[in-house]
N, C-alpha and C positions, 0 to 999 in steps of 0.2 A: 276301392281300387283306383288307380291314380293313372288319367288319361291326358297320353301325350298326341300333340297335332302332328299329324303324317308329317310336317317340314321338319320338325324338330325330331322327333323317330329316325328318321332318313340322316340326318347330322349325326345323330348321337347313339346310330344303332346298337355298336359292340357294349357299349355301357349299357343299355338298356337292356339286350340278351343279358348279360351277365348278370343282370341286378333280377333277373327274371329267373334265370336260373336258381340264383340262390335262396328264390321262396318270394320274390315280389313282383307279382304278374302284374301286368298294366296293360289299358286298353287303348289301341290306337285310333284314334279320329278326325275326321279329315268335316272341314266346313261344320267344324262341334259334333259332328253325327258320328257316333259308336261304329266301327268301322269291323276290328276284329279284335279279340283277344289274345296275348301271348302269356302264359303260363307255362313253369316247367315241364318238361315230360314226363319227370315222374310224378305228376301231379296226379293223375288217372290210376295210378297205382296203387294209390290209399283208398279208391273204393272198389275193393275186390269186392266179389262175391261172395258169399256164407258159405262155406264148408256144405257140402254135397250131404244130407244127414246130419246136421248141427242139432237140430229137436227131435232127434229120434226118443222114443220114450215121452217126451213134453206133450206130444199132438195128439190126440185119440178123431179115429175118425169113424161113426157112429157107422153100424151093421146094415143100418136101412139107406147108407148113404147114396150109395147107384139108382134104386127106384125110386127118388124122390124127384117130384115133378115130371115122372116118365112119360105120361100120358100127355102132358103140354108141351116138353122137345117134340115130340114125335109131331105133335099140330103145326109146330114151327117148320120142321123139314119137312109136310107134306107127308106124314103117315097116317095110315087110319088111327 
């Protein structure tokens, strides 16, 4: 990713939004030190979440699943 110094940022803002927009984020830095990052906004939007039930049918989740370990939870929260 390709880091510009906060003076030159500041000169050449609308080009650099725009060149960010269109899929080339770049990091701003001031005194060489990583300052913040701009990236598109729909950059966040390629990592949705998985479908609510995407493995249904794929996962088995075994019969003795709840009592296992019940007696050492229960030590943890201070049960008999």
């Amino acid at each position: 990713m390709r880091a510009v110094d906060l003076g030159k940022a500041e000169a050449h803002l609308a080009r650099l939004v725009d060149e960010a927009a269109r899929g080339e984020p770049f990091v701003i830095t001031r005194a060489g030190k990583p300052m913040v990052r701009v990236v598109p906004l729909d950059a966040g939007a390629a990592r949705k979440r998985p479908r609510l039930g995407c493995l249904r049918g794929q996962v088995r989740v075994a019969d003795d699943f709840d009592p296992i370990a019940e007696t050492e939870i229960a030590k943890l929260f201070g049960g008999d």
